[in-house]
N, C-alpha and C positions, 0 to 999 in steps of 0.2 A: 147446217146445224140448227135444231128446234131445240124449246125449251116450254114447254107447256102448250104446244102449238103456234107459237109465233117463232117465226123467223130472224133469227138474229143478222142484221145487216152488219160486215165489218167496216169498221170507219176507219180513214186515211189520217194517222197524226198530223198534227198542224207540226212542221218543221223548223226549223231557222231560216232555211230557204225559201221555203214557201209563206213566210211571214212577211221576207224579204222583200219576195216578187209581190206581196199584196201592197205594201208600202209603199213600192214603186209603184206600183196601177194607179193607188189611189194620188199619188201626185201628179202623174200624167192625165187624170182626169180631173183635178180639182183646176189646174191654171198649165201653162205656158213653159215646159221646160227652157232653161235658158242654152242657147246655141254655143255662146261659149265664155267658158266657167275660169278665171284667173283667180288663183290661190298664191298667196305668200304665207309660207310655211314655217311658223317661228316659234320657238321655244324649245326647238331640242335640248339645248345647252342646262335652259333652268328646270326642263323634265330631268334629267338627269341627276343636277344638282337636290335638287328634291329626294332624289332616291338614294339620296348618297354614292353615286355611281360618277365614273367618268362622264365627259362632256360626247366624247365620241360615241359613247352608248346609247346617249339620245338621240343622236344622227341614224343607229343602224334601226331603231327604234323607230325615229319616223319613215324608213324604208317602207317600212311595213303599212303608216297609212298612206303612203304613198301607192301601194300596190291594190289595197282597198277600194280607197277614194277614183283610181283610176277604172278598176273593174268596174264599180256603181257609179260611174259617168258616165262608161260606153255602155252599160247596160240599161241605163234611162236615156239613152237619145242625146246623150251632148255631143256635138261634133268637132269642138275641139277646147282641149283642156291644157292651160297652161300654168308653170309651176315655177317660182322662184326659189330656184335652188341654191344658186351659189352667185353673188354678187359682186362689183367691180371692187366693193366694199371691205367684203368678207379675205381679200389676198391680204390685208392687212392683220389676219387674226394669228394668233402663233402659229409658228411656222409648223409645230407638229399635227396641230388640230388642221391645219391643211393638208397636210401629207395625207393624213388619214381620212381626211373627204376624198380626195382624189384617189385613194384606193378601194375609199367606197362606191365612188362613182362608178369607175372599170367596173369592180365584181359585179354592182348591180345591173351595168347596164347588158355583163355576160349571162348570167341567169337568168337575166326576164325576157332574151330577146325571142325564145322559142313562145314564150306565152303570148305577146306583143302580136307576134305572126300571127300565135293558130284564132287569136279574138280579132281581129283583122285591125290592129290600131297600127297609125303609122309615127313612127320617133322622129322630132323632128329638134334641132337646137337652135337657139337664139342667144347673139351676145358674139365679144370676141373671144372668139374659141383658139385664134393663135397661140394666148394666156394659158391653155391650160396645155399640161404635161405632154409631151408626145404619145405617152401609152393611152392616155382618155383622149385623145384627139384621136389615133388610130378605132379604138373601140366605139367610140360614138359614129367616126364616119362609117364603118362596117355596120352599125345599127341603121342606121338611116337609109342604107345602099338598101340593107336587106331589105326592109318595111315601107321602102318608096312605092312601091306600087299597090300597097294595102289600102280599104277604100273604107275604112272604117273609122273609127275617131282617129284624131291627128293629136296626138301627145306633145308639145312643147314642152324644153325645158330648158330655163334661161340661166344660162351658165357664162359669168363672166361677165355678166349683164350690168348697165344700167339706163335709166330713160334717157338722161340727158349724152349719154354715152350715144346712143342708137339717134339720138335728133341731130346730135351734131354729125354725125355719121351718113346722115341722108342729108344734108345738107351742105358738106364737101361732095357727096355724089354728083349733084345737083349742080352744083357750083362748077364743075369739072365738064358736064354735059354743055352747060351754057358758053363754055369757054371753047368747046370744040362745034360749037353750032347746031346741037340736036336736040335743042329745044329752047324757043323762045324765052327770053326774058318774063316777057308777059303770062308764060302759064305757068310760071312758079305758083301755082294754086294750091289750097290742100289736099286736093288728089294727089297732086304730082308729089308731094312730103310722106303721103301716105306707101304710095307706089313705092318708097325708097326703103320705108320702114323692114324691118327683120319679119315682119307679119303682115306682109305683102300678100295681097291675094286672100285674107283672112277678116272674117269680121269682127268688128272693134268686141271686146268683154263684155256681153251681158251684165255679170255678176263678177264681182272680186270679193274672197274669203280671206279674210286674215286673221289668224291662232296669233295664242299667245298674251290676250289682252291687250295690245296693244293698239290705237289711233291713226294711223297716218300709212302714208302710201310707200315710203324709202325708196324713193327713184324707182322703182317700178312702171312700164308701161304710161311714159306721164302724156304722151299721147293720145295714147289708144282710150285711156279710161276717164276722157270727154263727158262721156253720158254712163258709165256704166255705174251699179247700184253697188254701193257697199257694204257688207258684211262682217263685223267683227265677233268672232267667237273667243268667249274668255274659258280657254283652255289650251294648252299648248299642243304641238302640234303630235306627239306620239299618240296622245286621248283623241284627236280627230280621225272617228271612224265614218263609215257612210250613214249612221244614224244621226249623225251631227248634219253631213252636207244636206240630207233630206229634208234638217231644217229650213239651214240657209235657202235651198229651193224656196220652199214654204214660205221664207220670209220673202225672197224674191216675186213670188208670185200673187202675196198681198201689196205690191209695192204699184204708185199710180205714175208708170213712166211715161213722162210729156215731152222730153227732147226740148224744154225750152219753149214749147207753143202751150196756149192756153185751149182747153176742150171746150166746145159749146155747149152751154147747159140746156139751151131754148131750142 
């Protein structure tokens, strides 16, 4: 098509998607994606409340950055993303707002397990899982059967979790080994605590994100997050979308991590 003799070129709208993928580029080119990203996910309860709405509403609520957040992790390169979801803590809360996690758990973990597959993420659980319900124990372990062999991000979700739970837990391991003689005394080392941990085989957290405004770690990971950088976002966790995490990147990637050693200036 002309118009007074020039040619009119059609141009491609810029989309949501393709804004998306440009936001992503330019992270992967300004620093350092981080290998693997730990979120504690808080504030369902006062999103809710906020809205005048049920407490359980915030929960299906944060499903949903939870679906987000996990898509724009495997699709920037993280290779393993973990998520505190349900705590050693949290069996303490009324008893109906538990029932109703654990039904949200099932559904969601039956709806996403075809998506999980075809994006190649593999589901993996951390914590003791004996604690939860039988129907979310069958459904989680069929999730994980499925998506064992998937070579794509590794999805943690720490269910029944807590730090000191998991230490003292590799440490009756431990204790139990040295008693049957298959492994010295002497190399009760931090490899060997490591080795026992539920993230066995995985590298410690880059980056830990926590919603909700709040400061501190709540028995999370008290291990693993040794050296890793933290993140607090003051917003709760259903408003945590992948435009938020692409900060915390950002912010992870202006950060000067020294593990403890001093850099040489001269």
């Amino acid at each position: 098509m002309t118009e007074q003799g020039t040619e009119t070129v059609p141009t491609t709208p810029v989309t949501e998607a393709t804004s998306d993928k440009q936001a992503q580029q330019t992270l992967r080119e300004r620093g350092p994606i981080p290998r693997h990203v730990a979120i504690i996910m808080d504030g369902n309860g006062r999103w809710a409340r906020e809205q005048g709405r049920a407490r359980v509403t915030g929960h299906r609520e944060g499903v949903e950055s939870v679906r987000d957040i996990t898509e724009a992790a495997r699709e920037l390169g993280v290779s393993y993303l973990t998520l505190y979801t349900f705590s050693t803590e949290n069996w303490q809360r009324p008893r109906k707002e538990v029932n109703a996690l654990m039904r949200l758990l099932v559904k969601t973990t039956r709806n996403e397990l075809k998506t999980l597959s075809r994006n190649g993420v593999r589901l993996n659980a951390l914590g003791d899982l004996s604690q939860l319900p039988p129907d979310a124990q069958k459904e989680l372990q069929f999730a994980m059967d499925e998506t064992a062999t998937n070579t794509g991000m590794t999805l943690n979700l720490a269910l029944s979790y807590s730090g000191r739970w998991e230490i003292a837990r590799a440490a009756r391991l431990l204790a139990l080994e040295v008693a049957r003689g298959a492994i010295d005394e002497k190399d009760l080392d931090e490899d060997a605590v490591s080795r026992h941990l539920s993230t066995s085989g995985m590298p410690d957290p880059d980056l830990l994100i926590r919603t909700g405004g709040e400061f501190r770690i709540s028995n999370f990971l008290l291990w693993q997050l040794a050296y890793t950088e933290l993140y607090f976002a003051d917003c709760y966790w259903p408003e945590f979308r992948r435009e938020k995490l692409y900060q915390a990147i950002a912010d992870f990637q202006d950060r000067d991590r020294r593990f403890g050693t001093v850099k040489d200036d001269g």
